[in-house]
Backbone as XML, in Angstrom:
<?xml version="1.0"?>
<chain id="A" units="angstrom">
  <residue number="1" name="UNK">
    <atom name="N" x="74.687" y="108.469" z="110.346"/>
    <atom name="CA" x="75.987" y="107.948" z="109.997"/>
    <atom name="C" x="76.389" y="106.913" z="111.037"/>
  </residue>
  <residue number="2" name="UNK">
    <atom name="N" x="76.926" y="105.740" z="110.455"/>
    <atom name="CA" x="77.235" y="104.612" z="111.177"/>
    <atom name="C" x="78.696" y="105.073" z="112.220"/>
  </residue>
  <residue number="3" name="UNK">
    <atom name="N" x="79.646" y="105.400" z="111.943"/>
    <atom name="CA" x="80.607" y="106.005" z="112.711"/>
    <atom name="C" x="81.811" y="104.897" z="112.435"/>
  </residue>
  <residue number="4" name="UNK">
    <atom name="N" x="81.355" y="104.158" z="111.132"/>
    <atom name="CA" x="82.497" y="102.898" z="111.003"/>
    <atom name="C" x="82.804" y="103.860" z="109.957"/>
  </residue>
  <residue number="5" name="UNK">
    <atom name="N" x="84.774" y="104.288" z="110.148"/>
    <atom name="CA" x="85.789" y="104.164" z="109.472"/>
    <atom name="C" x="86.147" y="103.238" z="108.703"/>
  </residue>
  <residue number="6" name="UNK">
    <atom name="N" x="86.598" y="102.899" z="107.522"/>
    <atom name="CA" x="87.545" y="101.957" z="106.796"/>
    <atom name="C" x="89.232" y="102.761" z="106.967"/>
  </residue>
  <residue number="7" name="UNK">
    <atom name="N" x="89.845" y="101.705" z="107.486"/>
    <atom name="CA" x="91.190" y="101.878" z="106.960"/>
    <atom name="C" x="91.714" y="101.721" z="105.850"/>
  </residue>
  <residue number="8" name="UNK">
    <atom name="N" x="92.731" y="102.631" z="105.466"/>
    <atom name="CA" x="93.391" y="102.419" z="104.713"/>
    <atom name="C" x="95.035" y="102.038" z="104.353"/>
  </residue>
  <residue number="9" name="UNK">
    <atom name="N" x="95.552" y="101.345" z="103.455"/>
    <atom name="CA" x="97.005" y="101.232" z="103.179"/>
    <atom name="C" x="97.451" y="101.122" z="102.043"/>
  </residue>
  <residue number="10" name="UNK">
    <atom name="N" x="98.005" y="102.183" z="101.777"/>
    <atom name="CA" x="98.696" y="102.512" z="99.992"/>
    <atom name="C" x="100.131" y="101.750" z="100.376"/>
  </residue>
  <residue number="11" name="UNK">
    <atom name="N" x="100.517" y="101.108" z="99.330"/>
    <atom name="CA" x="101.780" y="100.082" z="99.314"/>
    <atom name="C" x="102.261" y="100.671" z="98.341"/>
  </residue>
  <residue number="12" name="UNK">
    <atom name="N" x="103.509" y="101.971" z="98.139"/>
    <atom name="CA" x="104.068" y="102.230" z="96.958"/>
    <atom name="C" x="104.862" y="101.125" z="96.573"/>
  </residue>
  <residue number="13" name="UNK">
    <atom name="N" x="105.346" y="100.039" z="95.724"/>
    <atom name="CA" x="106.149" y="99.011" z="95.498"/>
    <atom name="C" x="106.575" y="99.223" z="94.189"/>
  </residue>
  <residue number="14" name="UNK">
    <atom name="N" x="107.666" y="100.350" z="93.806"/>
    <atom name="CA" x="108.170" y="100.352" z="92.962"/>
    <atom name="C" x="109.884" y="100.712" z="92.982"/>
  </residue>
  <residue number="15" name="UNK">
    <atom name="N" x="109.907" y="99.506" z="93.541"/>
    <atom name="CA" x="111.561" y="98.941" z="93.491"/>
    <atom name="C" x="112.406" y="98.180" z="92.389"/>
  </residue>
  <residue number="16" name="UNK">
    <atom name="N" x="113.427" y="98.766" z="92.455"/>
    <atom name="CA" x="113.761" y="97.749" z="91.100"/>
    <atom name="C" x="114.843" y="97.133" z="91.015"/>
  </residue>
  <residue number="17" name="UNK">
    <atom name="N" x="115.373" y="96.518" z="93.029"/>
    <atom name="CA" x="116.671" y="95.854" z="93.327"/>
    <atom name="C" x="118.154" y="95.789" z="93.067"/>
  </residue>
  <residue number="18" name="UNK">
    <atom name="N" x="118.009" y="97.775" z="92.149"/>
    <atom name="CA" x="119.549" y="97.659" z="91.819"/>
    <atom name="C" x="120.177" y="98.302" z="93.261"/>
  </residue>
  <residue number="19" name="UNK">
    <atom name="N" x="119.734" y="98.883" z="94.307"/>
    <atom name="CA" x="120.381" y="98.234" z="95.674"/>
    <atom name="C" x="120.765" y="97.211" z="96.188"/>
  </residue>
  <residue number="20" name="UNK">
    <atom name="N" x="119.755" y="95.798" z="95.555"/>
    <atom name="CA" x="119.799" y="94.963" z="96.379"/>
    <atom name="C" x="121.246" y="94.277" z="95.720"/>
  </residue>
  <residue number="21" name="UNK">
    <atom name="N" x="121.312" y="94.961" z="94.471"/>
    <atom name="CA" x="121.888" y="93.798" z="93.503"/>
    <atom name="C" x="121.567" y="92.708" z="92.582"/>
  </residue>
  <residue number="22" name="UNK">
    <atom name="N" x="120.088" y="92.923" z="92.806"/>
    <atom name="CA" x="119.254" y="92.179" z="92.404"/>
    <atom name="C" x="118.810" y="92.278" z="90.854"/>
  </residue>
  <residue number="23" name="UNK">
    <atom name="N" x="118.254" y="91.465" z="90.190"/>
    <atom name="CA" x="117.692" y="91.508" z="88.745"/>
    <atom name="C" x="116.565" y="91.325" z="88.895"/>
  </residue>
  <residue number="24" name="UNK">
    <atom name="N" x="116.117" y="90.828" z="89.953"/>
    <atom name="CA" x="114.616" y="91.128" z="90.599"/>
    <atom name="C" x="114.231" y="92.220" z="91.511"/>
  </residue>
  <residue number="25" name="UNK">
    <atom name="N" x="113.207" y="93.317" z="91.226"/>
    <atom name="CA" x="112.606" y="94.031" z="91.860"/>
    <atom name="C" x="112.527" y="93.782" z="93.644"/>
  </residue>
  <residue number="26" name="UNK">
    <atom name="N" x="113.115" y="94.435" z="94.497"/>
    <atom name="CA" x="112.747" y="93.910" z="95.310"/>
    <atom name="C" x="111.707" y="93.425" z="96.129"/>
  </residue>
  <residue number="27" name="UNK">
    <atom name="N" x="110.577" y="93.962" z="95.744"/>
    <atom name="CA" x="109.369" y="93.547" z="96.164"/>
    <atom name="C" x="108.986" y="91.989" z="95.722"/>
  </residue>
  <residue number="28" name="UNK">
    <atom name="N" x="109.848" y="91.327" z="94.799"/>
    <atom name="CA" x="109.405" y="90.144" z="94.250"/>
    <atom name="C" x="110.562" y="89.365" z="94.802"/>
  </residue>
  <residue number="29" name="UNK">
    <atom name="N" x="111.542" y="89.456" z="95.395"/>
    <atom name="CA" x="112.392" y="88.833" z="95.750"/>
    <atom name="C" x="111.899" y="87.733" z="97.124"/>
  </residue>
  <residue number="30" name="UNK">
    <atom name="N" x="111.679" y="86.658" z="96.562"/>
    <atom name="CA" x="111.688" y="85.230" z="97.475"/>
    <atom name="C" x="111.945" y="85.362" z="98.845"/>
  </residue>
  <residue number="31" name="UNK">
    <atom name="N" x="111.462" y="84.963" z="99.588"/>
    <atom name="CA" x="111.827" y="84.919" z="101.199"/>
    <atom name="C" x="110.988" y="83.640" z="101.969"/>
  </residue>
  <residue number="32" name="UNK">
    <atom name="N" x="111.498" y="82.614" z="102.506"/>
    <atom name="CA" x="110.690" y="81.872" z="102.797"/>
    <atom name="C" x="109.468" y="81.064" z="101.872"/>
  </residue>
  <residue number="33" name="UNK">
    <atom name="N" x="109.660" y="81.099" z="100.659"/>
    <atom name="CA" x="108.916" y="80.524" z="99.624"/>
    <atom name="C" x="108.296" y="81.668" z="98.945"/>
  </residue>
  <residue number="34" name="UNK">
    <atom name="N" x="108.030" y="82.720" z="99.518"/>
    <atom name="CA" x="106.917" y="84.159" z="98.139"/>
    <atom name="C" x="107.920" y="85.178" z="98.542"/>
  </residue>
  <residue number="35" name="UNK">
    <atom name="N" x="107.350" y="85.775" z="97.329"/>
    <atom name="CA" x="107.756" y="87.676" z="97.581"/>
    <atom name="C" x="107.544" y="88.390" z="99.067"/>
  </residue>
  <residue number="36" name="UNK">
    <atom name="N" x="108.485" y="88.760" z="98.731"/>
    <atom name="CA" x="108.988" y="90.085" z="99.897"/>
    <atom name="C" x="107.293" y="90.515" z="100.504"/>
  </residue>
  <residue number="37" name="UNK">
    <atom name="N" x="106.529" y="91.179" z="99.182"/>
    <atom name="CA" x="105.395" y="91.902" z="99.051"/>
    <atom name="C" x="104.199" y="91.173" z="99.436"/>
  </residue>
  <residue number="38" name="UNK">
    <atom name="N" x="104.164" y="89.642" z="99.484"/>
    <atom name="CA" x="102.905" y="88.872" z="99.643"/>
    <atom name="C" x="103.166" y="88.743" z="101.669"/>
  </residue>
  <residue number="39" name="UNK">
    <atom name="N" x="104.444" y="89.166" z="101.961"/>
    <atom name="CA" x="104.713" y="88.583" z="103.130"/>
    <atom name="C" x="104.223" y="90.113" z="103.577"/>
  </residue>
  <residue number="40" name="UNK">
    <atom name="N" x="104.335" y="91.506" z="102.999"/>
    <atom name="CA" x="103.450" y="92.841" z="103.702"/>
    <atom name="C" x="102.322" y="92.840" z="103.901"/>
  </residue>
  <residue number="41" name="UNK">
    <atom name="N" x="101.727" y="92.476" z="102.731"/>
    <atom name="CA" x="100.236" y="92.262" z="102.522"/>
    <atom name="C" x="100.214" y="91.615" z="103.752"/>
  </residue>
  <residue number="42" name="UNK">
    <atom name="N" x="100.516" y="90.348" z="103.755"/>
    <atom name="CA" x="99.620" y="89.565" z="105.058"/>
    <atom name="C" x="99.905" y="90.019" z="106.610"/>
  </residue>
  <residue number="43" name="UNK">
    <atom name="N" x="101.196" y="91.035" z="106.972"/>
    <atom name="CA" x="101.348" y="91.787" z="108.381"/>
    <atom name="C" x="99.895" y="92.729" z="108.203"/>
  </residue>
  <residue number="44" name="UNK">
    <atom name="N" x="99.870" y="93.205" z="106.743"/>
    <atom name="CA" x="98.664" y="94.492" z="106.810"/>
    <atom name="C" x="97.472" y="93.966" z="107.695"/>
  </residue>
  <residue number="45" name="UNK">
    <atom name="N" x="97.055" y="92.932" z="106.720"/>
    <atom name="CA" x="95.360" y="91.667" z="107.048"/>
    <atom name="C" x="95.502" y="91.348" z="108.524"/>
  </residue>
  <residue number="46" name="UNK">
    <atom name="N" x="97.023" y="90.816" z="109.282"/>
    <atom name="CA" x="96.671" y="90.250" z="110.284"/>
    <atom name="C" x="96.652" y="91.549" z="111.626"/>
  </residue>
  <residue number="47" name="UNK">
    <atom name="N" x="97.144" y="92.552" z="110.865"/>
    <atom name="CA" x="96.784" y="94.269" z="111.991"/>
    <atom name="C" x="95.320" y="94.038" z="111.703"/>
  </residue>
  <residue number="48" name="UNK">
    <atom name="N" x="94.665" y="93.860" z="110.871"/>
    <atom name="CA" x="93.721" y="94.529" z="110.645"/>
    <atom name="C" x="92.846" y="93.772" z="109.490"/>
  </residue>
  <residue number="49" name="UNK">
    <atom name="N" x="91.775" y="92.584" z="109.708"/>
    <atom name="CA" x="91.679" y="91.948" z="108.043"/>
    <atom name="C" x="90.511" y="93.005" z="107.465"/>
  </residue>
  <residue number="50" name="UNK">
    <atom name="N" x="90.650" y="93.528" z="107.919"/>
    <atom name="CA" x="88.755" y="94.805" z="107.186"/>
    <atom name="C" x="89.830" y="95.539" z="106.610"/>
  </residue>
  <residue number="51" name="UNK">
    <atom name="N" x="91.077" y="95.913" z="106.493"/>
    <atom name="CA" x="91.698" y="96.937" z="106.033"/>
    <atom name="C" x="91.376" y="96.944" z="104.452"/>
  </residue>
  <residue number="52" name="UNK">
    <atom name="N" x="91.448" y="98.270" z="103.946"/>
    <atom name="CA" x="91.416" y="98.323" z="102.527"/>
    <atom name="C" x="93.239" y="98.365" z="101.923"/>
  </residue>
  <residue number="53" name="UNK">
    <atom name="N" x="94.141" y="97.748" z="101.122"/>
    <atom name="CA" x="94.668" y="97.313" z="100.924"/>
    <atom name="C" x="95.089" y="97.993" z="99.383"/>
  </residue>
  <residue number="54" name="UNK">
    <atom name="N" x="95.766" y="99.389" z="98.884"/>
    <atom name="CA" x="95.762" y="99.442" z="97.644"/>
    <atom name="C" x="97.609" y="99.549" z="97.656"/>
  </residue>
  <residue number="55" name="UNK">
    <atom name="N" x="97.805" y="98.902" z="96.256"/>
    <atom name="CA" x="99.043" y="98.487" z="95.697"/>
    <atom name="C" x="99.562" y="99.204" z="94.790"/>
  </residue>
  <residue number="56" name="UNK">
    <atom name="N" x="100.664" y="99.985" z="94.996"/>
    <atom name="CA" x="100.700" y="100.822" z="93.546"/>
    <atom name="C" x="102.023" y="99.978" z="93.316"/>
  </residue>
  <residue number="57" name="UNK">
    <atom name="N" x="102.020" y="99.845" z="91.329"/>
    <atom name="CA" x="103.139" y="99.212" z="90.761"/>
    <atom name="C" x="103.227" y="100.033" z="89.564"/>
  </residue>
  <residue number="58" name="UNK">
    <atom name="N" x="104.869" y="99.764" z="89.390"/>
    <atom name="CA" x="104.397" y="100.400" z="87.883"/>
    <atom name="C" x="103.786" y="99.343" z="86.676"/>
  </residue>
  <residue number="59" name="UNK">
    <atom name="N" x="103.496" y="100.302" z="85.994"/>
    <atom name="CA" x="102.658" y="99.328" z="84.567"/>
    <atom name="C" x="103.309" y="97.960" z="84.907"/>
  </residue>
  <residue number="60" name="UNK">
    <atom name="N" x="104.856" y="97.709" z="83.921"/>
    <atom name="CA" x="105.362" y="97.064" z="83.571"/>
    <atom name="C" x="105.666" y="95.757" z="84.235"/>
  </residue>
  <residue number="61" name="UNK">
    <atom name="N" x="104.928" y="95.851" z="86.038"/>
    <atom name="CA" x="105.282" y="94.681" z="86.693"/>
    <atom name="C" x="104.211" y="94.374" z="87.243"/>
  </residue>
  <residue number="62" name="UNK">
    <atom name="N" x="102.493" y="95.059" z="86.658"/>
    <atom name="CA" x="101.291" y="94.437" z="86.951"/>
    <atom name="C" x="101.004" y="93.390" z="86.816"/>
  </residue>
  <residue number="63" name="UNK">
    <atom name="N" x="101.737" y="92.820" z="85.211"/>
    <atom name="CA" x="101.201" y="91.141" z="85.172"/>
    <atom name="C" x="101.884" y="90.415" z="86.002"/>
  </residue>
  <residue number="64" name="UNK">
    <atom name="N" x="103.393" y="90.507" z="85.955"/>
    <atom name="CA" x="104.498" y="89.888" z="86.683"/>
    <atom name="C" x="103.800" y="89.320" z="88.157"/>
  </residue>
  <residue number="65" name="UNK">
    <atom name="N" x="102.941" y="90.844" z="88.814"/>
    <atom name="CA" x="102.408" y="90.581" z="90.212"/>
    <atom name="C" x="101.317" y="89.840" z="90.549"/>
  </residue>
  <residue number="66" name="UNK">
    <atom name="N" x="100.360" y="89.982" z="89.056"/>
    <atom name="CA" x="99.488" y="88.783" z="88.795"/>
    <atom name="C" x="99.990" y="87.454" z="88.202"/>
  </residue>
  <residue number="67" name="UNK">
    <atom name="N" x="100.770" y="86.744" z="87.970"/>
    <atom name="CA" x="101.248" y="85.617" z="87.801"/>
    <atom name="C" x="101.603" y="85.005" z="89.238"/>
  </residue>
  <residue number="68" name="UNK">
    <atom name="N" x="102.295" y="86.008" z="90.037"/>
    <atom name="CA" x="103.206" y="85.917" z="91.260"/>
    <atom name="C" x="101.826" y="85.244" z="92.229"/>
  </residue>
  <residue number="69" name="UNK">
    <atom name="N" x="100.711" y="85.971" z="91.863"/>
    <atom name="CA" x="99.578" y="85.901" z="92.846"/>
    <atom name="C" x="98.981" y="84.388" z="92.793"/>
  </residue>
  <residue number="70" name="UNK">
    <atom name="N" x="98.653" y="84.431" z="91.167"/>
    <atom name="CA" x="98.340" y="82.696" z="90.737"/>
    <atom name="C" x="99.337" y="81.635" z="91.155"/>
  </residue>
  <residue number="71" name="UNK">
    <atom name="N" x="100.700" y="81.707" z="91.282"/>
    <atom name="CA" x="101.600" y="80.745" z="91.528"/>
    <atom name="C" x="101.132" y="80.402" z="92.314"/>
  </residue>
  <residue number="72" name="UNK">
    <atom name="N" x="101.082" y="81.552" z="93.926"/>
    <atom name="CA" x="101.640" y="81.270" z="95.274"/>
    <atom name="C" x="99.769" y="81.228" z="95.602"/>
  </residue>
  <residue number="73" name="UNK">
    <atom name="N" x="98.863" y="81.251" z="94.959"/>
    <atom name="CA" x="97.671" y="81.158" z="95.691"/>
    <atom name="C" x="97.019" y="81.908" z="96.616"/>
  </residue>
  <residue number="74" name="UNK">
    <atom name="N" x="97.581" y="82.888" z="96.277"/>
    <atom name="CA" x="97.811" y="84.462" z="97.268"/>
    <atom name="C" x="95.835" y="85.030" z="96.751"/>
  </residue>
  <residue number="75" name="UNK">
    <atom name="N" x="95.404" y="85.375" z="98.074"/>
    <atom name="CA" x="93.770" y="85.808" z="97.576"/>
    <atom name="C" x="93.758" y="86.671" z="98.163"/>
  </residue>
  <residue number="76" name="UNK">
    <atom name="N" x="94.455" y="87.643" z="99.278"/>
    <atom name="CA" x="94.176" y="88.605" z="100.324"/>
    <atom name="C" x="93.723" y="89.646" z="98.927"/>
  </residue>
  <residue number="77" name="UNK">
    <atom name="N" x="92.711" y="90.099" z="99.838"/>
    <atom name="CA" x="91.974" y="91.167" z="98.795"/>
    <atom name="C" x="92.920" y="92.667" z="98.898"/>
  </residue>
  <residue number="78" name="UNK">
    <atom name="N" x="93.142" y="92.793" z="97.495"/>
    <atom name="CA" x="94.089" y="94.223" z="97.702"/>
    <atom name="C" x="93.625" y="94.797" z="95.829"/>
  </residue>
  <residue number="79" name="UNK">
    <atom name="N" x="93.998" y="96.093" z="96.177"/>
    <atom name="CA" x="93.509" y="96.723" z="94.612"/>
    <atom name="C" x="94.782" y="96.882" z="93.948"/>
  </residue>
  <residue number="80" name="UNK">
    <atom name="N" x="95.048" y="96.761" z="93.070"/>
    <atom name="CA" x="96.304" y="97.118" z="92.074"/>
    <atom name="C" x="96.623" y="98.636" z="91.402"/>
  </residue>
  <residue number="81" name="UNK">
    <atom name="N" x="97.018" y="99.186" z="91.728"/>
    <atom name="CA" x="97.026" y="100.841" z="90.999"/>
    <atom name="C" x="98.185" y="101.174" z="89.820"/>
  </residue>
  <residue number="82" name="UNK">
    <atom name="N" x="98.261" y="101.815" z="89.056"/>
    <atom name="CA" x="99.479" y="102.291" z="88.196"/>
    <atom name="C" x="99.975" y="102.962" z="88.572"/>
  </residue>
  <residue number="83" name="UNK">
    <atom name="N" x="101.192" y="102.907" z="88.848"/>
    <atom name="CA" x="102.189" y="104.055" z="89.465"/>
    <atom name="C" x="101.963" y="105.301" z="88.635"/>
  </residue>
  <residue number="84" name="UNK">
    <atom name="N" x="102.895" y="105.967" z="88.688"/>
    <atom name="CA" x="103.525" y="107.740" z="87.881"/>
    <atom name="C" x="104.754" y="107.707" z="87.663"/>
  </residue>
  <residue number="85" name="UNK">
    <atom name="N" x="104.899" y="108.575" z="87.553"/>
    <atom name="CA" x="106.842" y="108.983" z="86.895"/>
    <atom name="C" x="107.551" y="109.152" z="87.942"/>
  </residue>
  <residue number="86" name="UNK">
    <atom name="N" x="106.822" y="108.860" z="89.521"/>
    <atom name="CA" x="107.782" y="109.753" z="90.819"/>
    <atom name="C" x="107.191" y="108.794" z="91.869"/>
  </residue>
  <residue number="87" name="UNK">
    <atom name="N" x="107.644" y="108.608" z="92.678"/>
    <atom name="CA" x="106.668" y="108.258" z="94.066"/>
    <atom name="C" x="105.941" y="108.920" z="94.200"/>
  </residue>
  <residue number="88" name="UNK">
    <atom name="N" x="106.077" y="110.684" z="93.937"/>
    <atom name="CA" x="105.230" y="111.379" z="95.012"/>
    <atom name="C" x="103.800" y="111.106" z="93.601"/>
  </residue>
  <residue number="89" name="UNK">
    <atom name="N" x="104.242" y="110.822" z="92.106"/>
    <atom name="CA" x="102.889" y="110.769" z="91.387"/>
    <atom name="C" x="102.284" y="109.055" z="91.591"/>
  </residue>
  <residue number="90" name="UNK">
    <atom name="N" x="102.845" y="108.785" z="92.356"/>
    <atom name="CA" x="102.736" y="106.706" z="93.030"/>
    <atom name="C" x="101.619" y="107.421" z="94.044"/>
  </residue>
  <residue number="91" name="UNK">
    <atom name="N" x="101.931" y="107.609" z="94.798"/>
    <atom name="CA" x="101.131" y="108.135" z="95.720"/>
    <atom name="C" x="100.162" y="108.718" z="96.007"/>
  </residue>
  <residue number="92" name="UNK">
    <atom name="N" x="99.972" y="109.699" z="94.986"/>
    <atom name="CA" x="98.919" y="110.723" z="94.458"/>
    <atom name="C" x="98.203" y="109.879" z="93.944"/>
  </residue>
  <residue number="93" name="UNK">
    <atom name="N" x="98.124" y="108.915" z="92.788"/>
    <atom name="CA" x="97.504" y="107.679" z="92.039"/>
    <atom name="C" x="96.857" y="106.677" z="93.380"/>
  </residue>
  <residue number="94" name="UNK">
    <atom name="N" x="97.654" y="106.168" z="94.605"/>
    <atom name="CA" x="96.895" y="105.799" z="95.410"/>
    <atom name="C" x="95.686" y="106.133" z="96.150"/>
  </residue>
  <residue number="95" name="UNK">
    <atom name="N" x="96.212" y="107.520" z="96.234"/>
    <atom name="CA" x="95.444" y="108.330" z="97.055"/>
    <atom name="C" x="93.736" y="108.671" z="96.507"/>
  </residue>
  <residue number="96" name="UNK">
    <atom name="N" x="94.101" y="108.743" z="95.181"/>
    <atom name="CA" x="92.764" y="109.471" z="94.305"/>
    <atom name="C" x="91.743" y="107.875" z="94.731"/>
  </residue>
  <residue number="97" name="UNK">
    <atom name="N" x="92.320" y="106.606" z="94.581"/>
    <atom name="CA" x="91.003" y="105.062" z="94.648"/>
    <atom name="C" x="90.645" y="105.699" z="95.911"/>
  </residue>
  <residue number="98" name="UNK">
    <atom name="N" x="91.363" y="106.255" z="97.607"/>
    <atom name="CA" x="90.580" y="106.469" z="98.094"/>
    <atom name="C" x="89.517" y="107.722" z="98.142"/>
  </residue>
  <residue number="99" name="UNK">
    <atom name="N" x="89.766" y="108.175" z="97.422"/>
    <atom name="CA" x="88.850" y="109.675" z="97.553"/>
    <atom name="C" x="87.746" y="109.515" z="96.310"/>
  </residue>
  <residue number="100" name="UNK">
    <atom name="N" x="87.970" y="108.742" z="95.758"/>
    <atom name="CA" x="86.572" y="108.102" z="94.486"/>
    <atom name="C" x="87.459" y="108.653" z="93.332"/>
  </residue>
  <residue number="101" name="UNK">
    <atom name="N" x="88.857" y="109.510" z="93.142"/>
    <atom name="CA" x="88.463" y="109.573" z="91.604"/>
    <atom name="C" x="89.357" y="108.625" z="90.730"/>
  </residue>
  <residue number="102" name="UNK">
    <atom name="N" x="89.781" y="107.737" z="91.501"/>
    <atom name="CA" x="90.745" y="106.548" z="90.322"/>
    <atom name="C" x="89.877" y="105.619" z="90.248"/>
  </residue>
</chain>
């Protein structure tokens, strides 16, 4: 056994800005030209660019996050997951890509 670890980082991102006030999710909310969420991703890469990178969203704002990605030219490698009915089933759904069964 090589003794190389992969890291990992589950991103639950299922906000939906009625805190913020928002009609946008907050994870998609603009800051400096992109989303909130393209600006996490890249703190994750620059801790760490070998990190493994998984994204949980719900269904309904997978394409939204793939359009968001094509706009802004965004390539940091990250996996996309389907949320659940709860965070804690957001989480559980992250958790399973790392353990092989999602």
């Amino acid at each position: 056994m090589s003794g190389i670890t992969s890291e990992y980082a589950i991103l639950v991102a299922g906000g939906s800005g009625t805190r913020m006030q928002s009609q946008v999710p907050k994870q998609f909310i603009s800051i400096g030209g992109q989303p909130i969420l393209m600006h996490t991703i890249k703190r994750f890469f620059a801790y760490n660019a070998q990190i493994r990178l998984i994204l949980v969203l719900p269904t309904e704002q997978i394409l939204l996050w793939q359009q968001l990605c094509a706009e802004h030219a965004f390539f940091l490698p990250h996996q996309v997951v389907t949320g659940g009915n709860s965070r804690f089933a957001s989480v559980k759904n992250g958790l399973a890509v790392i353990s092989g069964e999602g």
